[in-house]
Structures are given as structure tokens and as C-alpha cells.
N, C-alpha and C positions, 0 to 999 in steps of 0.2 A: 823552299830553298831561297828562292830572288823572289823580290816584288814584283818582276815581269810575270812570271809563272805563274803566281797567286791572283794577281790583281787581271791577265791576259785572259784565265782558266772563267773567272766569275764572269766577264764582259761576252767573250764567247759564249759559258752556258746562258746565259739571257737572250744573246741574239738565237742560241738554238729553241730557247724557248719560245721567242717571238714567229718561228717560222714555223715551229711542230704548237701552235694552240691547240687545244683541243677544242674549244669552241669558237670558228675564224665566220666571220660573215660575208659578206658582201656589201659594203653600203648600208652606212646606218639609217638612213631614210628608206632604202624599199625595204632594208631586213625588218621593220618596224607596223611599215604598212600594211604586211600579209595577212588579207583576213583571216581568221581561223575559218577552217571546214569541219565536215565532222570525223577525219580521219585522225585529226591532229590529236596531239597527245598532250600539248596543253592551250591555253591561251594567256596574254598577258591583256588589260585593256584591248581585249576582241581580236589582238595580232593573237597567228597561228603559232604555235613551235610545231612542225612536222614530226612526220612517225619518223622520217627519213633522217630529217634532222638529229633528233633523240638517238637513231639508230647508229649513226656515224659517230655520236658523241660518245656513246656509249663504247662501242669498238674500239675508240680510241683509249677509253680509261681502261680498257680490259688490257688492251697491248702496254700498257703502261705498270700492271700492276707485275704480269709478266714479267717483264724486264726488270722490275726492281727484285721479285721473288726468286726468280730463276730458277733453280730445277725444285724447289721445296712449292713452285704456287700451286694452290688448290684448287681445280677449276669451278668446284661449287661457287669461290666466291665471288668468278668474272658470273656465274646464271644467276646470282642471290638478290633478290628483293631489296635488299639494302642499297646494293650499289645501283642497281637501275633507280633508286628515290633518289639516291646522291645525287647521280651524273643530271638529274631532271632538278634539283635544284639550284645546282651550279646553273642548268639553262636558264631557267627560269629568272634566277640573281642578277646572270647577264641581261638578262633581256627588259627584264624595269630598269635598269642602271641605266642600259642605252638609253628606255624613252625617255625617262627623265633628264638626260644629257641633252637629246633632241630638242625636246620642251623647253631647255634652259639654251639652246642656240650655242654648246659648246662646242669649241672646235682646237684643233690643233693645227698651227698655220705653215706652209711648207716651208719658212727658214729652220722653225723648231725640227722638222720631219728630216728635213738635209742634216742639220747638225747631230741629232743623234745617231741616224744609221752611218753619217761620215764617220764619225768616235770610234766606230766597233774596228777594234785590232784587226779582225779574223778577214776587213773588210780595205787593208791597208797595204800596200807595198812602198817599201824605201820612203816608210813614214806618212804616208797620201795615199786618199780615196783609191782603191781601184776600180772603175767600173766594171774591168775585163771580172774580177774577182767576183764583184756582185752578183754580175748576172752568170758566174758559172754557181754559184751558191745558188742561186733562183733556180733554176734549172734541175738541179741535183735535188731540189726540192719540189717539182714539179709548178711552181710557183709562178705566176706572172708578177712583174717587178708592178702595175698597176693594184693587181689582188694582194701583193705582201705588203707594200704602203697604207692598202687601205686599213689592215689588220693593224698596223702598229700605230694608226693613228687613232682607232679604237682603243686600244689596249691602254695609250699613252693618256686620253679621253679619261676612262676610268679609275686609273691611278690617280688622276687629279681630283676625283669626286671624293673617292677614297681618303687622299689623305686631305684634301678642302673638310673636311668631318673630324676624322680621327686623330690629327697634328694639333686640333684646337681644343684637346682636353687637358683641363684644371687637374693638377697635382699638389697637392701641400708638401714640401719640403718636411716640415714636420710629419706628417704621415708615415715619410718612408723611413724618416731617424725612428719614429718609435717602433714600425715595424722591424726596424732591422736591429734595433735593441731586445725587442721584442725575442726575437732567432737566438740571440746571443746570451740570453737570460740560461743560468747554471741550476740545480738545485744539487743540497747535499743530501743523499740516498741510503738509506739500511734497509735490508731488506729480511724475510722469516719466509722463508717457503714450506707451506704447509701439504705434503706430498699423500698422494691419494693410497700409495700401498698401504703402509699401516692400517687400514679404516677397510681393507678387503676381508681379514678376519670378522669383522664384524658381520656382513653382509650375510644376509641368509636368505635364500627364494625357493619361491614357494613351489610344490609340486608342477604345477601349471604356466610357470613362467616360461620355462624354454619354450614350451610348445606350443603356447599363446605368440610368445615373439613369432616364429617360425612359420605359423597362421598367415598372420596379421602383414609377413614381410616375404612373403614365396617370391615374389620376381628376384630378393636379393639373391635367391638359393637356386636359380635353373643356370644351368649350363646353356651359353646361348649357342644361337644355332649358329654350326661351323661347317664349312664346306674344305675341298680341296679341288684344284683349279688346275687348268693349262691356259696356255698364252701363247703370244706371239708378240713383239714387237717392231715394229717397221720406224723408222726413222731416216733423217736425212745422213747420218753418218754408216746405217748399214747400208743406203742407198750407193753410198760416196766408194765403198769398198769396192761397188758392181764395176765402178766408171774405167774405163783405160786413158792415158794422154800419151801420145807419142814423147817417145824420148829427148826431139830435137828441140819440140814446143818446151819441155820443161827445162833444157837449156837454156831458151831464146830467154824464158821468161825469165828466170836466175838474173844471167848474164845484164838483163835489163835492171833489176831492180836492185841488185848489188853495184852496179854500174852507176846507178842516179844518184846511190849514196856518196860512193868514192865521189862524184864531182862535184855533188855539195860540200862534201867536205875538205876537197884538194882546193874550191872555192873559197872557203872562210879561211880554210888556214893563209892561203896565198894575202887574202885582206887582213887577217892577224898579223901576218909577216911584213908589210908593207908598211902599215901602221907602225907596230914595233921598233920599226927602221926611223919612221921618224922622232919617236918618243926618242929615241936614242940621241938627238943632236936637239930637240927640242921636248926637256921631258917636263916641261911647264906647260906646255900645252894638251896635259891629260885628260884634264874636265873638260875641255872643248872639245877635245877628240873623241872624248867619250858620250858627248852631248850629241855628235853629227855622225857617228857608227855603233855606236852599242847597242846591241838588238834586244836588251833586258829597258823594256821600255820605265819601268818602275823606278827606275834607278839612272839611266840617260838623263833623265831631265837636272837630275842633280849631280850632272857630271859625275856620276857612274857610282856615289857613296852610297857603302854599304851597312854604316857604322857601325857601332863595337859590337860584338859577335864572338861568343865563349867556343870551347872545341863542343861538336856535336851539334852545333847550328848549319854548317856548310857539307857540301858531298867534301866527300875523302881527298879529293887529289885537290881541289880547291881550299879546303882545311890543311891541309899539309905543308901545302905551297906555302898558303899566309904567315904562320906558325914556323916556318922554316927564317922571313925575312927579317932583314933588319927595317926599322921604320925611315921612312921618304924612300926606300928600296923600289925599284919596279921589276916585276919578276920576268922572266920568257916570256914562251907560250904553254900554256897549263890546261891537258884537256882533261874535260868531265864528259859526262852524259847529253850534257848541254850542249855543248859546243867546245871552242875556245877561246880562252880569258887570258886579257892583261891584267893585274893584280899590282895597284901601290898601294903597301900600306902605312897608313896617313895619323897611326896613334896604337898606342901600349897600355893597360894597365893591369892592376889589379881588382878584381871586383869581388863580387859574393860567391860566385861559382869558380872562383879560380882567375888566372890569366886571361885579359878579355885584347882582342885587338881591331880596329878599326880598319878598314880598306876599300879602295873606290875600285872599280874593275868595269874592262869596255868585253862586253860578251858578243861572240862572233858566232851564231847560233848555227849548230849541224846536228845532222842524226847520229847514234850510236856508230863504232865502227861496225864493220858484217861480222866480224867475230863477236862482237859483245852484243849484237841484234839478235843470235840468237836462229837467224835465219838459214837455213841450208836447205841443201836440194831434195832434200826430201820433203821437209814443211812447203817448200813451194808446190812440187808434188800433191801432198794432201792438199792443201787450198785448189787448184786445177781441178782434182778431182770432186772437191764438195763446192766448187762453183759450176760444175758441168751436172751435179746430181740438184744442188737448189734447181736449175733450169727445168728439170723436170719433174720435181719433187710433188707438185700440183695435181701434174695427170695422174700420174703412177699411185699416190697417198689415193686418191680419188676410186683406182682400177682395186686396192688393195681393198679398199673401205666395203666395193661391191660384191666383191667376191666372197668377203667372210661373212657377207650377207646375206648374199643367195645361194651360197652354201651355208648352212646355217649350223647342222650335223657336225661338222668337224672341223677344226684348223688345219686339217693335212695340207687341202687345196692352194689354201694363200700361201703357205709356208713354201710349197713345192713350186707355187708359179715366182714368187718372189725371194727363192732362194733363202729361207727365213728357218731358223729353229724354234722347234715346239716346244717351250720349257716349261715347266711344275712346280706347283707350290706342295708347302705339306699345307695339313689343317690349319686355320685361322677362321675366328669368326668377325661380324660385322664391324667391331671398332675398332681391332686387333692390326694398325694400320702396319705396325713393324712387321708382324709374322706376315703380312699380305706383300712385304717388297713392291715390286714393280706395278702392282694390283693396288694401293694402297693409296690412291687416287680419288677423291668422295665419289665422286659419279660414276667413273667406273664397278666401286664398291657398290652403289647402290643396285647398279644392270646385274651386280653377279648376285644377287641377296635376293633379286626380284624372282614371284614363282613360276614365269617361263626360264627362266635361267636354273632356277634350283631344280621342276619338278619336270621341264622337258630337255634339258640338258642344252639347250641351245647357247649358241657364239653370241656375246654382247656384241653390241656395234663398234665401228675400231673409236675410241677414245683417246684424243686428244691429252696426256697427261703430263706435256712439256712444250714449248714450240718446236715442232718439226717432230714431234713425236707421238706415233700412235699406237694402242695397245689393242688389242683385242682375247679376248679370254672367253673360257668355256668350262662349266665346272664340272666335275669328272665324278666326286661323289659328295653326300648332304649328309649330314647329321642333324636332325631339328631337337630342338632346344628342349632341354628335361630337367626336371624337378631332381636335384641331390634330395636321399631318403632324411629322416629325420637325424634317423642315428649317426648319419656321418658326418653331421653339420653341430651335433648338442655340442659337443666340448667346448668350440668355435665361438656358438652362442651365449655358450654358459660365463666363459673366459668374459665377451665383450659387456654381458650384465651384469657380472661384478664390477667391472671397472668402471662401467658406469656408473653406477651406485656407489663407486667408493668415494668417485671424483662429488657426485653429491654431498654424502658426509664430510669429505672435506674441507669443500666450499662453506659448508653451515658452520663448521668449526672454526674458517679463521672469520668468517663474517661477524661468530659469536668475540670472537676475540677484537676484531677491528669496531666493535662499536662500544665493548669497552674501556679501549682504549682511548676512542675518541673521548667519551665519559671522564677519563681521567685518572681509570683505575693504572696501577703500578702493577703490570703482569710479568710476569719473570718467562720473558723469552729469549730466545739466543740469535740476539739481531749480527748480521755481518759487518766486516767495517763499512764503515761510511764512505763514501765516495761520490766526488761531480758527477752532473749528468748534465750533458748540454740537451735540447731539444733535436740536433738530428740525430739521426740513427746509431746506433751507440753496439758496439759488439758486446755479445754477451747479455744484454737485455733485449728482451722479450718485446714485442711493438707493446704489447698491451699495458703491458706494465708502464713504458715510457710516456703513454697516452694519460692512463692514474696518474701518475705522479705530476703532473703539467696542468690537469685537470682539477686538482687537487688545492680546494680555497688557503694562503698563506699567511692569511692579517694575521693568525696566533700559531709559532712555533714550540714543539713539533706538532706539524700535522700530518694527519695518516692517511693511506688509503690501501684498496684491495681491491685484487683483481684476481678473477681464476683463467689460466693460460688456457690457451690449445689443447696443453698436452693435459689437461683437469687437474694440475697441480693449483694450489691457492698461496698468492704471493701479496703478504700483508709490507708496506710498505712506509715509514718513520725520514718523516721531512725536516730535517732537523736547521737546515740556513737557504736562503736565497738567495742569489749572486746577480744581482741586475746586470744588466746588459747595457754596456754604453758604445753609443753610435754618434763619434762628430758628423757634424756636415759636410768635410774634408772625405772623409771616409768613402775607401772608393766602394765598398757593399751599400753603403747609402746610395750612393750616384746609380750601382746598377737599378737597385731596387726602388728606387727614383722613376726610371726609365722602365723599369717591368708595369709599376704600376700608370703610368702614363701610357703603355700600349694596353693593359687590362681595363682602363679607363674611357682609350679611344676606340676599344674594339665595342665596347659597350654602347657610347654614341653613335657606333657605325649601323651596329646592331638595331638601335631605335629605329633610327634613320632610312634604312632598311623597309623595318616594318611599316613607317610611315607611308614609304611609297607604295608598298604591296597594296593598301589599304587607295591610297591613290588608284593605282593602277591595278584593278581587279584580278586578281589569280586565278583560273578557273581548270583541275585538272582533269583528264577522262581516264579515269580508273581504269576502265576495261580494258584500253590500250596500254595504260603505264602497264599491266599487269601482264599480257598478253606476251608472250613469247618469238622471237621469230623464228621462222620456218625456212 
């Protein structure tokens, strides 16, 4: 909507990135020093990275992937071998960067340190530093204001190496016109698809082919093995249902936080109103007024302009308003979501999308009203209650985990101490992630597949299959996996080795045709019309096809080419003109593709440069450990 928003929203996620790192040190001279032992998991130049370290790092990426996947993450992929290399290379990348920053005596000086954390909005009232602000942020973070400086001046450290490398890569201008000429290059297209039915008639096999396939391919023909299951689910929301809050507490609480809204916003409106008043006897003084109160910081500095803006650019009541005035008009007070806006606007036209209009606006920022929050007393309610159940969610998940443990035999026990229903699945087997619902978790699938689960009927362990969310399952009966008889599979079989073989003769048939045509000969086929094909993705063509035809030498038209699809049809192909591709310099697909290839350039130098130091500074990692699970 506003530049405040946009430009507030990106300055904020940074400063949150800066406080949640994932890998924060302490002091780049002792984090540097630490000899390795033999616990560590890796080493850099002889410094240690700890198991502890690696372990924290690693926790961190897993809570991370959580949060972005939410209820679809799989937890296989926080346990997988991948991601524990990953999260140990990101250490390890940190960890030469610093010592080569050390070695080179770089530093970040504390005017630079002041000025950037002073900048952060999130970090600002009535336009200036807050300290009070700071240090509640520090805090809320469990941070010391000495431990979060040290980290951003690390952080700040390695961005400078970063781009001291990768800012200083050579691009040719030319390069990216031809490239992007290149993209923009057309061919004209006929095409003959030569389809594999027809060529099924022909097909003939032999006594022993089905049952040669059939041999030769038994795993594709067993029915896998499939069980059916019970469960239980515990979470923080059926936790949340146990909790009671008295009546008065859920008043207090209401009463409060509807309360703090109304007086923020009986607050702005009051400074809208004030304001307003003066615009009224002095309405030249809007860009100054909007320079010294407007809380849409994007847009303050240039006395509040918003410039020209089609409908569907602004929220609804602020689009309305505009679109309602006459130009130099200054409107009331006009609430959105935002807040409250004064609105001149300062220019009229016509553009490409319709009517466009220009207008400067001083935003007096407040929260939703309580009607359009969304909030009532009963949402406050559920919140009381699932912040009284997180308090306890730790011991209780923990009491629950034990129970389905040492009672091993049945779900009745936890369900009955934990007020919990026992629910059922029907049959699903091991990949069968839909039929398995709530079960359909990899690890937990693995516990229920595994043969104390299958052949002595025991409870998996409760499993973690969401945050705050634990399963635990028991399978109730097994079916093991069997071989479909021959006969019920021939038809199946018979149906996919004709088609196979048709798609064969096919292919040989327009191949025979695509090389005599390349040849010269004048073959009487039934080409389609012709039509453009740019190089991206094109409806109605086939990738492969697109790939021949682009692939396909031009110096002498027409040229041919042929490709058999996916689906075994064979698609001969007649390239009758080429349409070059022109890219000015002006051209803003040049300009981006300009800049793509200067970061694929400086990622490249970084990448050297990288290895350079590795090579510098010895890597050395302990398998056993990377490898090693914790308990």
C-alpha cells in the first residue's frame, strides 16, 4: 500500500534477522582461538566447531524449516543427513570467513555500529533512537545489548567480505544484449505427429513375453504390505480445551486490550483532528506538516507524496476518498486499516490503465477498530486458555510420551489419563501417505511398518508430527505383501508391451522419414500450419519438442528435426524462418539480465574465493560425530 509499510516491514525483518542468527558467536577472536578437541565435529585451521555448537545450529534450522512448512513439514527432513551437511557447512563458511576477517584486521567501528542499529524503525519513537525500545527488544530476546552488538558487528564484518569479492565482477554489456536477444529469438514451426496406435496392429509377441516380463519385474506385481492402525493425538489445542479461566480474568483481559486500542486510536484521531484544524487556515503548510507528523515514514520525508496511483493501487476507503476530490482539494479525516489520513490531491490524468491521480497524505497511524479486529470475548478466552495449556504443555507432552511407553499394549491408558480418543484408520500401506491421515508423518510411518510394531502389536513412541503436536499409534492388524497371480496381471501386461512396441515402430518410422527429409526428399505429409515459437514455454507444445526445435542447426532453411514425446508419440518437426531477437541497450530485460549475470558472475568469484581460503585454512571434518545422532 505506502512506502512506510514496504520499506518499515523489510528494515524490521532484518533487524529480526540480526537478533534470531542462527549462527551468533561471541567475540571473534576467542570464537576463533578454540582449539579443537576430539569431541568437536569439525575443525577450521585447528579451531574447534563443537558437538554443542553444531547442535544448537542445527535446532535452530530445524525450527526454521517448521515455521515455514507448518502443518505439511516432514519431520524426516529436520533427522536427514542432508541437513545436518548443510547446517555444518553454513559453520564451517562462517567460520574461515571470520578467520580470514581476523587475519586481515577487519573491523566495524562503533560510529558505523550506532548508525545502523540507530536507522532500524522498530528501534524509533517520534522519529529518534529509543533506548527504552532497545533494550525491551533485547530482552524479549534474551539478549545482552553487549552479545547483540557483538553479532551485528560480525554479521556487518562478513557482508563487507562478501561483497569486497562479488560487487567487483566484470560483465560485458554486450553479453547480456546477446543473451537477451538470444530469449527473444522466434522460429516459425509445422509440425506431423506420428502417433503410436496405428503401429499396435502390427505388434505381435511371442508366447513367452508376458510371462518373461512378469519374471523379470515381480516387485512391480506384490501388493505392498498394508496394516490398519489406532492412534491418539495429544496436542497443545486438545490440551487448551482441559484449561478453565475464570470469568472476571477474561473480562479484565478484554476490557484491557480493547481499551488500549480505543486510546490509540481516540489518540491519533484527536492529532488528525488538530492538524486538520490547521490545514484549514493554513493549507500551504501540508508538506511541512506532513514532514513533522506523518507516521508513513516513506513518504514524510517527501511531504507526504504519493504520486500518481490508478484505482486498485490504494485500500478501499483511501481510493475512494481520492477519486471522490477535486485537485488542490484537502479531504477530512479518512480511516483505513492504517490509521488516519489527510489526503491532497495534487494532480489528474489519463494514463494506460485508465484515470490515474496523484496525492500527498500525512498518516496518523492506529490499530483496526475492535469491530474490524476481529477480536471478542471469546477469542480472548481461547488465547487464556492455550497460554495456560503452552505453560504446561512440556511436562504433560513428556507424562503422555511415558505412558504410551510403558504401557506398550494399548492406547486405552494414555487416552483415559489424558482425556484423549482412540481413533482408526482403515488399510494403508507404507507410501500410501493420504490413506494413512494423521499417520502419514515419515517417521512415524516408519515406527508403524517396523516388525515390533507389525508382528508384536506395540504402541510407536508419541511422535512429534507438527509443533506442539504428538501422535502415537498402534497397529491393530498386518497384511504382508503378496505376489498378484499371473493371470490377473496378463491383460495389464499384455496392454503396456504393445504400447511399448508401438511407440518403438513409431519412432523408427518418423526417424525413417526425418532423415529423408533432411536428405531432400519431397515426402507428402500433412504438415499443420505454421506458427511462432518463442523459446519460453509455449502452451500446447510439448517441452521436448521446444528443446528440437531451438536445438535444431538454421544456416539452411527449412530445417527439420524429431523428437518422440513422453507420451511415445513421434513429432517430426519443419523450421521454415527464424526471427532474431533484438535487444537495445535501453532495454530494460537487458538491464535486468545485465544484473542477473553480474550476481551469477560474482557468486562465482565468491565461490573461488571461498575455496581459496578453505585451502588456506584446513577443513578437517569427524564423520562419526557429523553422523552421530543425539540422544
Amino acid at each position: 500500500m505506502f512506502d512506510a509499510v514496504r520499506n518499515n516491514k523489510r528494515i524490521v525483518q532484518f533487524f529480526l534477522l540480526l537478533i534470531t542468527l542462527p549462527f551468533a558467536f561471541w567475540g571473534m577472536e576467542s570464537y576463533i582461538r578454540n582449539a579443537g578437541g576430539p569431541g568437536d565435529i569439525a575443525t577450521v585451521d585447528g579451531a574447534g566447531i563443537s558437538r554443542q555448537e553444531f547442535g544448537e545450529a542445527l535446532r535452530d534450522q530445524q525450527e526454521r524449516l517448521r515455521a515455514a512448512r507448518g502443518r505439511g513439514f516432514d519431520q524426516s527432513v529436520a533427522d536427514s543427513p542432508e541437513l545436518r551437511q548443510a547446517t555444518l557447512d553454513s559453520l564451517v563458511t562462517r567460520r574461515v570467513l571470520l578467520t580470514q576477517a581476523s587475519r586481515a584486521r577487519l573491523a566495524v567501528s562503533d560510529a558505523e555500529l550506532r548508525e545502523l542499529i540507530s536507522a532500524i524503525p522498530a528501534l524509533q519513537e517520534d522519529g529518534k533512537f529509543s533506548m527504552q525500545r532497545y533494550e525491551q527488544l533485547l530482552r524479549g530476546q534474551n539478549l545482552t545489548r553487549a552479545g547483540f552488538e557483538q553479532r551485528v558487528r560480525q554479521d556487518l564484518i562478513l557482508r563487507q567480505m562478501v561483497n569486497a569479492v562479488s560487487d567487483t565482477a566484470i560483465v560485458s554489456q554486450g553479453a547480456a544484449e546477446r543473451t537477451v536477444a538470444i530469449q527473444l529469438e522466434q522460429r516459425e514451426v509445422a509440425e506431423v505427429v506420428i502417433r503410436p496406435e496405428p503401429f499396435a496392429a502390427q505388434v505381435k509377441l511371442s508366447g513367452e513375453a508376458v510371462k518373461d516380463f512378469y519374471d523379470k519385474n515381480r516387485k512391480q506385481f506384490e501388493d505392498p504390505v498394508r496394516i490398519r492402525a489406532e492412534f491418539v493425538v495429544f496436542s497443545i489445542d486438545a490440551l487448551a480445551q482441559l484449561q478453565t479461566v475464570k470469568a472476571e480474568e477474561v473480562d479484565r483481559r478484554f476490557e484491557e486490550e480493547i481499551g488500549g486500542k480505543l486510546r490509540q486510536r481516540d489518540e491519533a484521531r484527536a492529532t488528525a483532528e488538530r492538524i486538520l484544524a490547521r490545514l484549514k487556515s493554513t493549507p500551504d503548510a501540508f508538506a511541512e506538516l506532513a514532514k513533522q507528523h506523518s507516521q508513513d515514514a516513506g513518504t514524510a520525508i517527501k511531504g507526504g507524496d504519493l504520486d500518481f496511483f490508478s484505482r486498485g493501487s490504494m485500500v478501499k476507503p483511501f481510493e475512494d476518498a481520492a477519486f471522490r476530490m477535486k485537485e488542490g482539494q484537502i479531504s477530512g479525516i479518512v480511516e483505513s486499516d492504517f490509521g488516519f489520513h489527510i489526503i491532497r490531491l495534487t494532480g489528474i490524468r489519463r494514463g494506460a490503465v485508465g484515470e490515474e491521480r496523484r496525492a500527498s497524505h500525512i498518516l496518523f497511524a492506529a490499530p483496526p477498530a475492535p469491530a474490524k479486529s476481529g477480536t471478542s470475548r471469546q477469542d480472548v478466552e481461547r488465547e487464556m486458555k492455550r497460554e495456560a495449556a503452552l505453560k504446561q504443555y512440556a511436562e504433560i507432552a513428556e507424562a503422555f510420551s511415558n505412558t504410551v511407553y510403558e504401557q506398550p499394549d494399548s492406547l486405552g491408558p494414555a487416552a483415559e489419563r489424558f482425556r484423549l480418543t482412540v481413533q482408526q484408520t482403515g488399510f494403508f500401506g507404507r507410501m500410501d501417505r493420504a490413506a494413512a491421515g494423521p499417520l502419514g508423518n515419515e517417521k512415524l510411518l516408519a515406527a508403524l511398518f517396523s516388525e515390533d510394531a507389525t508382528k508384536n502389536k506395540r504402541n510407536t513412541e508419541a511422535v512429534e508430527v507438527a509443533p506442539n503436536v504428538l501422535v502415537a499409534a498402534r497397529v491393530l492388524e498386518h497384511k504382508p505383501a503378496a505376489l498378484r497371480p499371473l493371470e490377473s496381471v496378463r491383460a495389464e501386461i499384455e496392454k503396456d508391451l504393445v504400447a511399448e512396441e508401438a511407440a518403438r515402430l513409431a519412432q523408427r518410422d518418423g526417424e525413417g522419414k526425418l532423415a529423408r527429409l533432411r536428405n531432400g526428399e519431397n515426402i507428402s505429409l500433412n504438415w499443420s500450419a505454421a506458427q511462432m515459437v518463442p523459446r519460453q514455454a509455449m502452451r500446447g507444445l510439448v517441452p521436448e519438442a521446444q528443446k528440437a526445435i531451438f536445438a535444431a542447426p538454421s544456416a539452411t532453411l527449412p530445417a527439420y528435426a524429431g523428437v518422440q514425446t513422453s507420451a511415445g508419440a513421434y513429432m517430426l518437426l519443419r523450421i521454415s524462418q527464424v526471427k532474431p531477437g533484438v535487444a537495445a541497450a535501453a532495454d530494460p530485460r537487458v538491464k535486468a539480465q545485465y544484473a542477473q549475470l553480474a550476481r551469477l558472475s560474482g557468486n562465482e568469484d565468491f565461490n573461488a574465493y571461498l575455496a581459496a581460503l578453505r585451502v588456506r585454512y584446513p577443513v578437517k571434518v569427524n564423520k562419526a560425530v557429523l553422523e552421530a545422532k543425539e540422544r
